[in-house]
C-alpha positions as CSV (number, residue, x, y, z in Angstrom):
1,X,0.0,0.0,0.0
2,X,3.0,2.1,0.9
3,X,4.6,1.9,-2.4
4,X,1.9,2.2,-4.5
5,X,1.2,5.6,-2.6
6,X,4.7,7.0,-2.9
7,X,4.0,6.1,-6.6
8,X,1.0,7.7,-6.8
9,X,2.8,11.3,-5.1
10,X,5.8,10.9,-7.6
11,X,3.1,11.3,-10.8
12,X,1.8,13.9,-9.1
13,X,4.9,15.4,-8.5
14,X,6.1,15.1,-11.5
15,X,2.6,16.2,-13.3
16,X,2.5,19.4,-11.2
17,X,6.2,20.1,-12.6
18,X,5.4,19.6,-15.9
19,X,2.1,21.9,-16.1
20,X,4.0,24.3,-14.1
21,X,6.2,24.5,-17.1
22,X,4.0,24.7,-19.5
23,X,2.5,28.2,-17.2
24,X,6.0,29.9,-16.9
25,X,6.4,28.8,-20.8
26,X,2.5,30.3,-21.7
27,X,3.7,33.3,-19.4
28,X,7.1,34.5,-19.9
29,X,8.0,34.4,-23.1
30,X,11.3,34.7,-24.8
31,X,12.1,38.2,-26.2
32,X,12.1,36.5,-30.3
33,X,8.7,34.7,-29.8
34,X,5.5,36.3,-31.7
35,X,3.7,37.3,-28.3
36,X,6.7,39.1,-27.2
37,X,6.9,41.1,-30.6
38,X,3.1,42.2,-30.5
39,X,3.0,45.7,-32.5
40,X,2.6,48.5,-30.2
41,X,-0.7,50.3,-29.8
42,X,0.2,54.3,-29.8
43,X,-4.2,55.4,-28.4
44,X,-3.3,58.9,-27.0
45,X,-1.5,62.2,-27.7
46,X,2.7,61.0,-27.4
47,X,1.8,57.4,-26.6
48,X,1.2,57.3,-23.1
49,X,-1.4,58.9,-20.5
50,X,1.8,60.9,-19.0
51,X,2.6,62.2,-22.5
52,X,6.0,60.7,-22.4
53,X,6.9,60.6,-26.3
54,X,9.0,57.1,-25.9
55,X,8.8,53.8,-28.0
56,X,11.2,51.5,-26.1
57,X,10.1,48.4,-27.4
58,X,11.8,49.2,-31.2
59,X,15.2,48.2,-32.5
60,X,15.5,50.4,-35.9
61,X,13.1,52.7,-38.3
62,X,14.0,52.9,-42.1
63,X,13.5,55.6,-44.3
64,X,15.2,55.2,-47.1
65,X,11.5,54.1,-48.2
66,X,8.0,54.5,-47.4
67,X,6.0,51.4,-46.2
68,X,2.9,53.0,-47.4
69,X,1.0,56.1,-48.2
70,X,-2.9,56.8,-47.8
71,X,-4.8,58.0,-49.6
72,X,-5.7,61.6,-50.0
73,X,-8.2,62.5,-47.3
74,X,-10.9,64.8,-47.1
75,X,-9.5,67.7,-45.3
76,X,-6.1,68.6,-43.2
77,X,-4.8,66.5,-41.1
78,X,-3.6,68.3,-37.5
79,X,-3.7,66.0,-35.1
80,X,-1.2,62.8,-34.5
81,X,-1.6,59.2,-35.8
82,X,-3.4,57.0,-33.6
83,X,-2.6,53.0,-33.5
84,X,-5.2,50.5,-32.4
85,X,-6.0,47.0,-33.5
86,X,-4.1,47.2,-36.9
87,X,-5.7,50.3,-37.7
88,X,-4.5,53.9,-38.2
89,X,-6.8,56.7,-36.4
90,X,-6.8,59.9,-37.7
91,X,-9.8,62.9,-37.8
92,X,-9.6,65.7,-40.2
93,X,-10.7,69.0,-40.3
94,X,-13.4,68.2,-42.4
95,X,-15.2,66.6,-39.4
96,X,-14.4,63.1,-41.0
97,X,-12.8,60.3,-38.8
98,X,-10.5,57.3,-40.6
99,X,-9.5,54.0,-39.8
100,X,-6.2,53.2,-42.3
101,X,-5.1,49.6,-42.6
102,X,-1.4,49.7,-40.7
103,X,-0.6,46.9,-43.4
104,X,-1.3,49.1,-46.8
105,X,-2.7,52.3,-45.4
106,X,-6.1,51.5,-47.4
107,X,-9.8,52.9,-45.7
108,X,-10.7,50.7,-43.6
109,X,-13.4,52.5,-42.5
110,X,-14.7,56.6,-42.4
111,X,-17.0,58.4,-40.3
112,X,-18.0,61.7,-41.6
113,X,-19.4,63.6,-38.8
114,X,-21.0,66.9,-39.9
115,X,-20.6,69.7,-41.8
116,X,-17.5,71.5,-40.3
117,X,-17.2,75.2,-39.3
118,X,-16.3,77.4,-42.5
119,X,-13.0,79.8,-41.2
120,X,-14.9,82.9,-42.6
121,X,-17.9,82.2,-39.9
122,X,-14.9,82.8,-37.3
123,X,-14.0,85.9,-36.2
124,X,-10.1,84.9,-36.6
125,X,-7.9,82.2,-36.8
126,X,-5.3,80.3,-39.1
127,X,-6.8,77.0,-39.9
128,X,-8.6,77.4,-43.5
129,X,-10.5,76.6,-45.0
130,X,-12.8,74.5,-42.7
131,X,-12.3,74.3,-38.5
132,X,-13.3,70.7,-37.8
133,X,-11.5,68.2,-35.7
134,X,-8.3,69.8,-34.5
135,X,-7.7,67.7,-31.1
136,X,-5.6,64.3,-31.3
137,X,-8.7,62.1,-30.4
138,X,-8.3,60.1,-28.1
139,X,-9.1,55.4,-27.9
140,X,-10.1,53.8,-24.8
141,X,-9.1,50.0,-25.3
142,X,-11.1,48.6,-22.8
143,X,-14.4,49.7,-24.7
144,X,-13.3,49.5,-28.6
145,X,-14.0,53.5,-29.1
146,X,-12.1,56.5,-30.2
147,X,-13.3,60.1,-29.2
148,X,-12.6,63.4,-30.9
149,X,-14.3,66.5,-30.6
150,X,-15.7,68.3,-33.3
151,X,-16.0,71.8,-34.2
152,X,-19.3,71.3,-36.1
153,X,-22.2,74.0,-38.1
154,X,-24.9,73.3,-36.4
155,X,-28.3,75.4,-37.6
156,X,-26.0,78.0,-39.4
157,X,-23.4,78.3,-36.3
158,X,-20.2,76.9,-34.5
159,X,-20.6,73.8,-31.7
160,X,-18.3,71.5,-30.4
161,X,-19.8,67.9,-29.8
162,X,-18.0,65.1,-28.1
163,X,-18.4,62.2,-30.2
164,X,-17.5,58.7,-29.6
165,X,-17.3,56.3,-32.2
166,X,-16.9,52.3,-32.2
167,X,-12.9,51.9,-33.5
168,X,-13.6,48.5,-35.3
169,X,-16.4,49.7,-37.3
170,X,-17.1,53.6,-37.1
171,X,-20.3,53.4,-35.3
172,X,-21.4,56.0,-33.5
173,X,-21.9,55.7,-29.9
174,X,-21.6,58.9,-27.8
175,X,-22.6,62.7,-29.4
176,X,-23.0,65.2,-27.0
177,X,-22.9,69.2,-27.2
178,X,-19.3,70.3,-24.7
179,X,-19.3,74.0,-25.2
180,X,-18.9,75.7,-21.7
181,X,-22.0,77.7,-20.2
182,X,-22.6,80.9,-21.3
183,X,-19.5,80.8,-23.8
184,X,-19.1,81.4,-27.4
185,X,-18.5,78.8,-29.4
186,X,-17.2,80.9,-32.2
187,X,-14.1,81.9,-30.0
188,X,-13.4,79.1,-29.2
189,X,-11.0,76.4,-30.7
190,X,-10.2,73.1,-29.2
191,X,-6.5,72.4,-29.8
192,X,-5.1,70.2,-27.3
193,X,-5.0,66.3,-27.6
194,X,-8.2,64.5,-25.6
195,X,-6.6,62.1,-22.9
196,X,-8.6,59.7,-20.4
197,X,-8.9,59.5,-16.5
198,X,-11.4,58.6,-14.1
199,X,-13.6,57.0,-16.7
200,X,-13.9,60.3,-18.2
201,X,-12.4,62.0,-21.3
202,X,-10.4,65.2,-20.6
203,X,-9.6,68.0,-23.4
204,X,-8.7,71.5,-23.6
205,X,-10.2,74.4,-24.8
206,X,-8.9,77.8,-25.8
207,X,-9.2,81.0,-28.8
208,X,-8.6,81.1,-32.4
209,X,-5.5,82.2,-33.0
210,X,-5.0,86.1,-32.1
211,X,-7.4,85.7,-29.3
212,X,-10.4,87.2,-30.6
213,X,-13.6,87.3,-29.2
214,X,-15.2,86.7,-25.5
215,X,-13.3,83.6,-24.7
216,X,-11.7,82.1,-21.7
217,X,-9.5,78.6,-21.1
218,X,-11.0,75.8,-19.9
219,X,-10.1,72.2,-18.7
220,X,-13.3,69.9,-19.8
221,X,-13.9,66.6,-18.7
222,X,-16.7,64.9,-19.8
223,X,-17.9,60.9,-18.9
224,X,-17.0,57.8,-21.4
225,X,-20.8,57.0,-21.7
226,X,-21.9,60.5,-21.8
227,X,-23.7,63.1,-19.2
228,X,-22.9,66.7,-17.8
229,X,-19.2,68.1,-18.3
230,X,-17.2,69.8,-15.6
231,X,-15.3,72.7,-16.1
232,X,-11.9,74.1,-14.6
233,X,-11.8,78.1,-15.8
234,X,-9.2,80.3,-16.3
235,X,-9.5,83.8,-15.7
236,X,-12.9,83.2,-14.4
237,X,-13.7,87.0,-13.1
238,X,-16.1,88.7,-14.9
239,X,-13.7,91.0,-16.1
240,X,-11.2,88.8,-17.3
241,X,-10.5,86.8,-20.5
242,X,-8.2,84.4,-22.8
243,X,-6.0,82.0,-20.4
244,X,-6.0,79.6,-23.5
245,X,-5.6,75.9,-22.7
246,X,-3.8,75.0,-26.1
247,X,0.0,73.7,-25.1
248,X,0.7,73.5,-28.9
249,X,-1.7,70.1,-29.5
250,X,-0.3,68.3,-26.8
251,X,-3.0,66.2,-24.4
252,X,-3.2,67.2,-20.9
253,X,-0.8,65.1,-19.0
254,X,-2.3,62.4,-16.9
255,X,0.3,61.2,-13.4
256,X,0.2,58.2,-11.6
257,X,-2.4,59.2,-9.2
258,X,-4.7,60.4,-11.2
259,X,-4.6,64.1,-11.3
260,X,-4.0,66.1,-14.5
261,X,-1.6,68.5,-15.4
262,X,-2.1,71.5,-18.0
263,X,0.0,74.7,-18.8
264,X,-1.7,77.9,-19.6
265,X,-1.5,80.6,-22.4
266,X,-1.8,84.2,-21.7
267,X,-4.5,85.9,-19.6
268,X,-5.8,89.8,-19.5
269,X,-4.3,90.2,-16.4
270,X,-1.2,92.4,-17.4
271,X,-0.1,94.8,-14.4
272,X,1.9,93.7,-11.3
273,X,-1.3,95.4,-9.8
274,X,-3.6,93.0,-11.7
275,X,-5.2,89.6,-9.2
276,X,-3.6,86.5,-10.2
277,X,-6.2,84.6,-12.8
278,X,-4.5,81.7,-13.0
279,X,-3.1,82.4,-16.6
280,X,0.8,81.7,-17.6
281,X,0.9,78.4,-15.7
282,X,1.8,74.5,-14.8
283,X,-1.4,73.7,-13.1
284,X,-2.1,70.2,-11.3
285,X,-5.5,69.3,-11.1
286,X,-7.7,66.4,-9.5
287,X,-9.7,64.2,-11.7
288,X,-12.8,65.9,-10.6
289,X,-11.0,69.2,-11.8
290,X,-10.2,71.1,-8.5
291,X,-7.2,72.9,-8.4
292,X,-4.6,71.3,-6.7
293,X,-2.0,73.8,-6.7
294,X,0.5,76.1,-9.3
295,X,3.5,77.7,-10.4
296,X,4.0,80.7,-12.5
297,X,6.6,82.7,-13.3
298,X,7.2,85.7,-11.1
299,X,6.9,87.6,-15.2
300,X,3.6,86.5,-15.7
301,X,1.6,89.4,-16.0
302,X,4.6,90.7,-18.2
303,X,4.6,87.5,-20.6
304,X,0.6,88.2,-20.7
305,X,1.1,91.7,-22.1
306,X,4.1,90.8,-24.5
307,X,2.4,86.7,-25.5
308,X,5.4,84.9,-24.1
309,X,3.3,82.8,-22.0
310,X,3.9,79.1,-21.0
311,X,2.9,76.7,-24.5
312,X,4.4,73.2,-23.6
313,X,2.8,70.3,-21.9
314,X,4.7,70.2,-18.8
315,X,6.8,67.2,-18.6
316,X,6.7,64.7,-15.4
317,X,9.9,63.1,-14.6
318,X,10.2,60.2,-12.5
319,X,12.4,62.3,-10.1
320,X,9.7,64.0,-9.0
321,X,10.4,67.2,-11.3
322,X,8.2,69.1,-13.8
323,X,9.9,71.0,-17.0
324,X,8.4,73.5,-18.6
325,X,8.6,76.3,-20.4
326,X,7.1,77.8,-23.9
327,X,7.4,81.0,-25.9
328,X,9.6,83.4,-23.1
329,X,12.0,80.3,-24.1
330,X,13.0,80.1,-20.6
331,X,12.9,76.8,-19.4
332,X,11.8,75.9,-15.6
333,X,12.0,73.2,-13.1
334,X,9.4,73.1,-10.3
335,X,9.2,70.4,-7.8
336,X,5.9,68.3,-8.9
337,X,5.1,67.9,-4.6
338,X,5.4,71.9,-4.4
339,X,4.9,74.0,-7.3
340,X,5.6,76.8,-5.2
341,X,3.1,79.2,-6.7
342,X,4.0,82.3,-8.2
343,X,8.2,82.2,-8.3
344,X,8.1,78.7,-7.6
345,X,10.7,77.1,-9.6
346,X,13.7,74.9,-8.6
347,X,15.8,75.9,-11.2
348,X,15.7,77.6,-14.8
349,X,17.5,77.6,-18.4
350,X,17.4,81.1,-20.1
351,X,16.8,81.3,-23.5
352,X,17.1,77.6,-24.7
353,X,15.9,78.4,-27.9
354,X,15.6,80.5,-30.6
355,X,12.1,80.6,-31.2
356,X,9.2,79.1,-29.5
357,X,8.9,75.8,-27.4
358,X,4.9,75.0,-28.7
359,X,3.3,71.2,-27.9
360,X,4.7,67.8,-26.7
361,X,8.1,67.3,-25.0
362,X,9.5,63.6,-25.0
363,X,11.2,62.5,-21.9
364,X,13.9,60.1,-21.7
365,X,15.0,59.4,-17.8
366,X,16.3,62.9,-16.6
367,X,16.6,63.8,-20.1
368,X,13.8,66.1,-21.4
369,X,13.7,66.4,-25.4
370,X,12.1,70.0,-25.4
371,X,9.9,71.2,-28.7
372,X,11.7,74.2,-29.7
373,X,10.3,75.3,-33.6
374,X,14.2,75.8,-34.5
375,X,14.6,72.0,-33.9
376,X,14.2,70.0,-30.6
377,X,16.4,71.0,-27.5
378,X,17.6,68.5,-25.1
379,X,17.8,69.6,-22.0
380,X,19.3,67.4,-18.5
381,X,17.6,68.0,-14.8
382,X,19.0,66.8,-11.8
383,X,17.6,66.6,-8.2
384,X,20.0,67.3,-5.6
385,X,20.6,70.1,-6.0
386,X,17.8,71.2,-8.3
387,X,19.6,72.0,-11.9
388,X,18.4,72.4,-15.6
389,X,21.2,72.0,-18.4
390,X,21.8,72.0,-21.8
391,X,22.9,69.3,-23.5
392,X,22.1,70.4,-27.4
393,X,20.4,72.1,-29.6
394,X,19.6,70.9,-32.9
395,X,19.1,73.1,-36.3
396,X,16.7,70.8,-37.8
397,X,13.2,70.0,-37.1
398,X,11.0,71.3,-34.9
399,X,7.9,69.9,-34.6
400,X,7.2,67.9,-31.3
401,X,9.6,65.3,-30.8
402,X,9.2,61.9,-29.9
403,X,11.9,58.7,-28.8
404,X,12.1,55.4,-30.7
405,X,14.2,52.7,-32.0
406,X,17.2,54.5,-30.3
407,X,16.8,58.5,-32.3
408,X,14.9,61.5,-31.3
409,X,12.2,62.0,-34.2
410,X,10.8,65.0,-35.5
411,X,9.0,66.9,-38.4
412,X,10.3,70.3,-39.6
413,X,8.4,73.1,-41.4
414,X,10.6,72.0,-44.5
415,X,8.3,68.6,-44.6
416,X,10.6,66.6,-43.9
417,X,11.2,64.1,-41.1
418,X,14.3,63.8,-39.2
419,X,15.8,61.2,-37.2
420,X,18.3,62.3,-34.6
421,X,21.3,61.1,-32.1
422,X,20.0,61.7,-28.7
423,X,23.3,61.9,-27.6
424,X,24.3,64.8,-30.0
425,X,21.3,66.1,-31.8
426,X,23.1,65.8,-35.3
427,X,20.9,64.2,-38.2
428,X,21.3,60.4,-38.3
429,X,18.4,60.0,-41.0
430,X,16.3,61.9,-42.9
431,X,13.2,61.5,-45.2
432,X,10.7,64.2,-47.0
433,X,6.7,63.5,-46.7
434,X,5.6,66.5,-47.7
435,X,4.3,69.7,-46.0
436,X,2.2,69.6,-43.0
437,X,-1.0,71.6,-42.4
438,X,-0.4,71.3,-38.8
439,X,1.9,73.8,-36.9
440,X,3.0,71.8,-34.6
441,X,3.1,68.0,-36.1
442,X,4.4,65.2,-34.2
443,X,5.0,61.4,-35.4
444,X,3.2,58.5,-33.8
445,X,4.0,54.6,-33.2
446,X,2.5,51.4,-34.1
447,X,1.9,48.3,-35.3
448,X,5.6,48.1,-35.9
449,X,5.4,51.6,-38.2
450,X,6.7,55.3,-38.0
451,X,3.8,57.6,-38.8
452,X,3.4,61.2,-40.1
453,X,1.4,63.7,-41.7
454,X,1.7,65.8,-44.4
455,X,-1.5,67.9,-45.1
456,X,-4.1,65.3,-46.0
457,X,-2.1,62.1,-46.4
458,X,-0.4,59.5,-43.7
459,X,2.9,58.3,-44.6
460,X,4.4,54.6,-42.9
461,X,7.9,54.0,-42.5
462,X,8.7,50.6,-41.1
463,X,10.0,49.9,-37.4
464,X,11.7,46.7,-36.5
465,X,10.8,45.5,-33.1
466,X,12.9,44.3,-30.3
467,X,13.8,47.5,-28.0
């Protein structure tokens, strides 16, 4: 009985063993098998809820050839490729969303939304001719649906609708009017990149270019499945105005906890006697939208007055810093536990750049890859004590800049797309797509590809996995 029972253990002992085996082999799986290699999906403004800019899981890019090229779409292109179940997302400014096959760049799919906002029924602006979708929209994985907002004619004038849309098959699942209370819709123009938290989609709003009209900035946040939007405003007196939330297209940054982080554009508040309106800022806010706390620049009523106000997404490092910075070209360092207010910063950088620093940084360790319009800046913060450096500047470029396959890419004004030594900033590899529409265009990743724009078209270089 004794040896039949010790035989019965060692089978299974040696069964457990073997299905334990089979797990760990099911689970983790070598870096060259299939699972391992999965394309990346690229859902939100520079890849990540914290707007990081980095594809680590690439080994090279070529281009020295296109993969593919779409076709031409119905309007201008001005937000960034989206990647999501082998399908390219993009929105034009004709109010018409795309799904691209990632293997040929073919319609898959297209959702045209409504008519969009003829620029002459603005009262000013630089998009032409049409204002439609101008937001990166945003996909939420867990449900299959991409968001945008549109800028839509509704009964002869301007709305912006949050629309939700199945991103297998273009149907429509969430339509809903956003535009603040009491606001006019015809001042307003919603530039930044839509993001997700709480369950809810968060978005930007600010002016038309030159700041026309009535308007003030606003942080929006609206529920997945639909229902009332909540509001953070900017220069919310009665006699104050503008306080754009725009940072250059980038999303509002999303942090570990939760809370969301925006900067702001210019107020009215111009006089060292004026009230602080919250304008010219990093502001960190919960997910319910109440403000956390600030920093500003002790020259913010001075950068109001003379438009040199704060115009990238600030950039979270894991150090527990925040860069940021925008058309002043002064780059600060504020401590993301204490803002600090007005004159908070840790540290500063004068004039990094020769122009302005407009949209999405990428962020690299302590390494922060800063969108100057000249060409990206690289710039190297350190904690103790609390420092902001140079490392380079490059002369080509300039659109927002992003990290993969071991370069630092990014689109210039010239339409063409360079690849560059994060060590150095000097070219590595180049390739022309054509002019964008966009001001501030920035590449995406997926599906084992390297995405642009030009105006109306989406141009594939291909990526070779394996970080």
């Amino acid at each position: 009985m004794t040896s039949r029972t010790d035989a019965l253990k060692r089978f299974a002992a040696v069964t457990f063993v073997f299905l334990l085996a089979v797990v760990l082999t099911a689970t983790v799986r070598s870096p060259s098998s299939p699972a391992a290699a999965a394309p990346l999906s690229w859902t939100v403004y520079h890849g990540s809820a914290a707007g990081t800019g980095v594809a680590s899981s690439l080994r090279t890019i070529d281009t020295s050839r296109r993969e593919w090229t779409s076709p031409e779409l119905d309007g201008q292109l001005y937000g960034e490729p989206l990647v999501y179940a082998d399908e390219i997302l993009v929105a034009t400014e004709h109010d018409t969303v795309y799904a691209l096959s990632s293997r040929n760049g073919s319609v898959r799919w297209r959702r045209h939304l409504a008519p969009p906002v003829p620029s002459s029924r603005l009262p000013c602006g630089n998009i032409s001719p049409f204002v439609g979708v101008t937001g990166t929209p945003v996909v939420d994985p867990r449900r299959n649906e991409v968001f945008v907002v549109a800028d839509e004619l509704v009964r002869g004038r301007p709305q912006h609708r949050l629309v939700g849309l199945n991103a297998l098959t273009g149907a429509l699942e969430l339509n809903q009017g956003v535009d603040p209370p009491r606001s006019d819709p015809s001042a307003l123009l919603q530039r930044t990149g839509l993001t997700l938290d709480a369950g809810r989609v968060v978005f930007g709003f600010g002016g038309n270019y030159g700041d026309c009209g009535a308007y003030r900035g606003r942080v929006a946040a609206v529920g997945e499945g639909g229902g009332r939007a909540i509001y953070f405003t900017v220069d919310a007196r009665g006699d104050q105005r503008e306080g754009a939330i725009w940072m250059g297209g980038a999303a509002p940054v999303v942090d570990a906890r939760g809370n969301i982080w925006v900067s702001v554009g210019n107020g009215s508040a111009t006089s060292a006697q004026s009230t602080y309106d919250d304008s010219d800022a990093v502001l960190e806010l919960s997910s319910t939208l109440r403000l956390e706390q600030y920093f500003a620049p002790t020259s913010w009523y001075q950068d109001n007055a003379s438009d040199a106000d704060l115009s990238m997404a600030p950039a979270l490092l894991s150090n527990g810093y925040v860069v940021a910075s925008g058309k002043s070209r002064i780059v600060y360092l504020v401590n993301a536990a204490r803002l600090g207010g007005i004159g908070g910063q840790s540290a500063s950088l004068e004039s990094a750049c020769g122009n302005d620093i407009d949209g999405g940084a990428a962020v690299l360790g302590t390494t922060v890859f800063l969108p100057c319009l000249n060409g990206p800046v690289a710039v190297r913060v350190s904690a103790s004590p609390a420092s902001v450096s140079m490392l380079w500047s490059a002369s080509a470029g300039g659109g927002p800049p992003i990290v993969a396959a071991g370069e630092v890419w990014t689109l210039g004004s010239d339409g063409v797309l360079y690849g560059l030594d994060p060590a150095t900033g000097s070219i590595r590899q180049r390739a022309s797509v054509g002019v964008a529409a966009n001001h501030f265009p920035t590449p995406g990743i997926g599906d084992n590809l390297l995405l642009v724009t030009s105006s109306n078209r989406v141009i594939a270089f291909r990526a070779t996995p394996g970080g």
